[in-house]
Structure formats: C-alpha cells, structure tokens
C-alpha positions, 0 to 999 in steps of 0.5 A: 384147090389147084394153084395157079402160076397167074399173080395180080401183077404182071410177069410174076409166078409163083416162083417155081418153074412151070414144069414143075408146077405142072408135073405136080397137078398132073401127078396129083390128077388136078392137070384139068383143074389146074388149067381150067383155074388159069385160065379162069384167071387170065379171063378174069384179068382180062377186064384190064384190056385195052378196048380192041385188044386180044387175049393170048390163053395157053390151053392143055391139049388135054383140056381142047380135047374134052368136047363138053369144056371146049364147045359148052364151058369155055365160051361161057367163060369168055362170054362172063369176062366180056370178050368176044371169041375174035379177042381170044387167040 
C-alpha cells in the first residue's frame, strides 16, 4: 500500500524527509501510486476549504505526463471532491 506524507493535522508528515520517502517508492516502483495516493488526500482534505478558495497540488511530472490520469482520472477526482478545475492550481 503506498503512504503518503499527508496527516489529518495541518504541516505534520510522517517524520522522514520527502526525499527519502520519494526515492523509496520510486525504488519500490510505487512513485505513480505514491503520487496518485496524496493527492487523493490533499482532495479529500480539500472539504475543510474555505468557500472560494484554491487548492495548490504538487503533481510528479511523471504522473502530468500519463495521458489517461491527466485528461480522464484527475478531473474525476476533483470533481468527487467537489471542487471545480479554477480552485485547483
């Protein structure tokens, strides 16, 4: 199952330094897992916005650059959070 470094409480991580968490999914072969799991968190998170506020996601290149997550998955996701795409930046 891949982690994530997101915690219910704001600026807390898992205690290791993002790096080494992300060298350890991409050794693993979980990078794409890994991202797609935080940023289900972050959308997830998302519900405790402010009415009118944006969302700022770190996305993997890697992740951007698989056609079928960026035009088909990950505005599904946003959509289930219940943000529209001018929140997201």
């Amino acid at each position: 199952m891949p982690f994530c470094l997101h915690s219910s409480e704001p600026w807390q991580s898992l205690g290791e330094p993002a790096e080494q968490i992300l060298e350890a999914a991409a050794a693993s072969g979980l990078l794409a897992d890994f991202d797609r799991a935080c940023l289900s968190a972050s959308l997830a998170g998302a519900a405790r916005l402010a009415p009118g506020a944006v969302l700022f996601l770190n996305v993997i290149a890697s992740t951007l650059y698989d056609r079928v997550f960026a035009v088909d998955e990950l505005p599904e996701m946003v959509a289930a959070a219940g943000l529209t795409p001018d929140r997201i930046v």
